[in-house]
C-alpha positions in Angstrom: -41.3 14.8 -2.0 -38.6 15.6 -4.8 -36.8 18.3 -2.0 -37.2 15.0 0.6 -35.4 12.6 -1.5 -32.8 15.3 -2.3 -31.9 16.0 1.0 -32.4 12.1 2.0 -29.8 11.9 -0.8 -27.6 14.3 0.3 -27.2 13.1 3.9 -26.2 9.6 2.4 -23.6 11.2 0.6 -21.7 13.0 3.3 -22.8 10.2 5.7 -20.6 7.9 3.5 -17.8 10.2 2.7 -17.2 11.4 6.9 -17.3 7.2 6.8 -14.3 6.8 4.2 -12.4 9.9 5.9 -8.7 8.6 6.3 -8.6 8.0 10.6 -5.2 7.6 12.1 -6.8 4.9 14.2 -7.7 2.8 11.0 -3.8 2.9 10.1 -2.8 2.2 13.8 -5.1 -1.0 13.3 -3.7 -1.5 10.3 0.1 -1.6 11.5 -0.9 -4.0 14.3 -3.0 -6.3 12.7 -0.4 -6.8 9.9 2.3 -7.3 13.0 0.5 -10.3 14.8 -0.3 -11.7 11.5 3.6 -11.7 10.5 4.1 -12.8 14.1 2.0 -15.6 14.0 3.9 -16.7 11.2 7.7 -16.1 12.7 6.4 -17.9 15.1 5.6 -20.8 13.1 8.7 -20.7 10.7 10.8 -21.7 13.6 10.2 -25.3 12.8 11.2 -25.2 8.9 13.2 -21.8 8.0 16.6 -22.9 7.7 15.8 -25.8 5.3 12.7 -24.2 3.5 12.8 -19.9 3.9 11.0 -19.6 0.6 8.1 -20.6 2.4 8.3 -18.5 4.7 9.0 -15.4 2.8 6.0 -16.7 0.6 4.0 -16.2 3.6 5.0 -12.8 4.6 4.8 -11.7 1.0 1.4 -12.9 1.3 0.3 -11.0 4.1 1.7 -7.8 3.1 1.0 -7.1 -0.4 -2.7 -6.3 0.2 -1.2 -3.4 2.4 2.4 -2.1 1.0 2.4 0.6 -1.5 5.0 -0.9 -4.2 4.0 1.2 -6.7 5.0 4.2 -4.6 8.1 2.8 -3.0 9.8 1.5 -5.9 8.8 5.3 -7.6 10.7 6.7 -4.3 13.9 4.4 -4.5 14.6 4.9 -8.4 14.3 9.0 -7.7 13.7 11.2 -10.8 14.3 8.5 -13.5 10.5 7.2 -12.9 9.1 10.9 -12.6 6.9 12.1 -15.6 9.5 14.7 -15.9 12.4 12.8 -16.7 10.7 10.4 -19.1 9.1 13.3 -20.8 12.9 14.9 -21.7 13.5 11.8 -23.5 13.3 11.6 -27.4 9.9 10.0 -28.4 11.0 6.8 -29.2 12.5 6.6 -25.5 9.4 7.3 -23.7 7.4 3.8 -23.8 10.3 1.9 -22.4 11.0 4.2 -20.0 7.8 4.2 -18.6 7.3 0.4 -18.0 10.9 0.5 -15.6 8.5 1.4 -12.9 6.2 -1.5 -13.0 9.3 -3.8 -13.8 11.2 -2.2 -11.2 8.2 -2.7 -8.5 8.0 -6.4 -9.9 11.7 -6.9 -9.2 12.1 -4.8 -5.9 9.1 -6.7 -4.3 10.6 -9.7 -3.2 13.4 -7.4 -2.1 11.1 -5.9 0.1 9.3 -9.0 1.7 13.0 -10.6 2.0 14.1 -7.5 4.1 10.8 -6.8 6.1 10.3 -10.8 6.2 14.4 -10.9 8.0 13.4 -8.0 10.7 10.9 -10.0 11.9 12.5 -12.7 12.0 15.3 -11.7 14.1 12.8 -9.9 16.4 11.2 -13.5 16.9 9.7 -13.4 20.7 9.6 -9.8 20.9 6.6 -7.8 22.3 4.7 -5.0 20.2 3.4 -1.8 20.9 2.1 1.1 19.4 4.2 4.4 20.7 2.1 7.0 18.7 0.5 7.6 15.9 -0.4 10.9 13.6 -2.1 12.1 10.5 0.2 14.3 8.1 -0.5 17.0 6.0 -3.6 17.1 5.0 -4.6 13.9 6.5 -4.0 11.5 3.6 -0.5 10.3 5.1 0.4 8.9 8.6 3.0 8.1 10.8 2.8 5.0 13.1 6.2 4.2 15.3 5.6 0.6 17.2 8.1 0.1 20.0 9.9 -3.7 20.1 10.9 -5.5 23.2 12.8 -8.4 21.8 13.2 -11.5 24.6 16.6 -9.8 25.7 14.5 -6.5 26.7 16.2 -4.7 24.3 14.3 -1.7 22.7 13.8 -0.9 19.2 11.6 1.2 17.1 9.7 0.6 13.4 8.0 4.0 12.2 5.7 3.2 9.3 4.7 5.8 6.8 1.4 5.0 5.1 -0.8 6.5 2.5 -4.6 6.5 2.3 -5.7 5.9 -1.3 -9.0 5.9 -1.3 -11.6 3.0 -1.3 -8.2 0.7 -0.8 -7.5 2.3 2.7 -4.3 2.6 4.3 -1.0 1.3 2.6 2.5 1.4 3.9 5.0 3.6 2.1 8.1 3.1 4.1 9.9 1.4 7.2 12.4 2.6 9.3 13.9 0.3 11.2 15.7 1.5 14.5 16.8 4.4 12.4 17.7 3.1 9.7 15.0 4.6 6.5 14.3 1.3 4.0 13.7 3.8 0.9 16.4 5.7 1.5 18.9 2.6 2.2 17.3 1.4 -1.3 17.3 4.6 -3.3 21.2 4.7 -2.4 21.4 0.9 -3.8 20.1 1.7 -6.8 21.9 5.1 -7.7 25.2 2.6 -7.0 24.0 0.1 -9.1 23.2 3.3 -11.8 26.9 3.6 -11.9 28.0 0.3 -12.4 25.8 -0.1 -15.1 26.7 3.7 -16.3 23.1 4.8 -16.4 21.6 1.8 -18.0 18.6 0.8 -15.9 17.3 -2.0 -17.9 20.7 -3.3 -16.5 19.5 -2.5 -12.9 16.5 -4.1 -13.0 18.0 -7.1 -14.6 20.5 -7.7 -11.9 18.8 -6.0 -8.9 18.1 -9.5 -7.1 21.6 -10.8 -8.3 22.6 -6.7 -6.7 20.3 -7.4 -3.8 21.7 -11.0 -2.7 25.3 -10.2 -3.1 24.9 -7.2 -0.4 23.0 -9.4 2.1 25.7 -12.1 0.9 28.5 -9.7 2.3 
């Protein structure tokens, strides 16, 4: 009986874990379920945007955040300054403010995000979405999704999604790029820029990052 239950046990066990296994099919389902959600909502902003686009952007922001990977972005844009590394160089007293510039950071940088992703949509309002491929990378905890975009002119773009599997929270996107053009990377070059206006000072950065953010999109 006691060598039944074991092996009753056992078979649970990897029954359940071959069920949790990262799929790339569960992150292609992800990236399209997320698009026709944001679509739905393009769609509907066409009625209000121009005299109300917080509530839009509201919106989006509220149907991503369950699946975007902040803490992980915001790590990639501000490079080696949020890496244990760097903030364990620093002198003692350094070390506790240091580490909370990541969570501020990702506080700060995440209505960057939903602005920016929230804008692509927008301007691809009418378009039709497809999934071109999609592929587990490495050892399967990361994937690659590219969705092709026909917008109503039958112009073609591309959006290649890199997501992270993390666990009992599933799929989470990493990083966009947009027809070529990498979001982190576009960020990450922001910031070291705004790391030299404020000569190194990224309490500074994070401060003014929206104020950074708007004047860019401003210009």
């Amino acid at each position: 009986m006691k060598l039944s239950f074991l092996a009753l046990t056992t078979s649970i066990l990897f029954s359940t874990a071959a069920l949790a296994a990262p799929t790339a099919k569960d992150a292609e389902q992800l990236i399209s379920t997320t698009s026709d959600e944001i679509n739905a909502i393009v769609e509907g902003a066409s009625t209000y945007f121009d005299t109300d686009p917080d509530r839009y952007y509201q919106q989006i922001g509220a149907t991503l955040d369950p699946h975007v990977d902040y803490d992980t972005f915001a790590r990639g844009v501000m490079g080696h300054i949020a890496s244990k590394r760097y903030v364990e160089s620093l002198p003692e007293g350094e070390r506790a403010a240091a580490r909370a510039n990541l969570p501020k950071f990702r506080d700060v940088l995440h209505d960057t995000l939903v602005k920016g992703y929230g804008k692509v949509f927008y301007n691809y309002a009418g378009s039709q979405y497809a999934i071109k491929s999609t592929e587990l990378i490495g050892s399967g905890d990361r994937a690659s999704v590219t969705q092709t975009v026909i917008d109503p002119q039958k112009k073609q773009y591309e959006l290649q999604y890199t997501l992270n599997h993390q666990g009992e929270t599933g799929w989470k996107i990493q990083n966009v790029i947009v027809d070529g053009i990498n979001m982190g990377q576009s960020y990450r070059a922001q910031f070291e820029e705004a790391l030299d206006l404020y000569k190194g000072n990224v309490s500074d950065v994070i401060k003014n990052w929206p104020q950074i953010m708007d004047g860019r999109e401003d210009g």
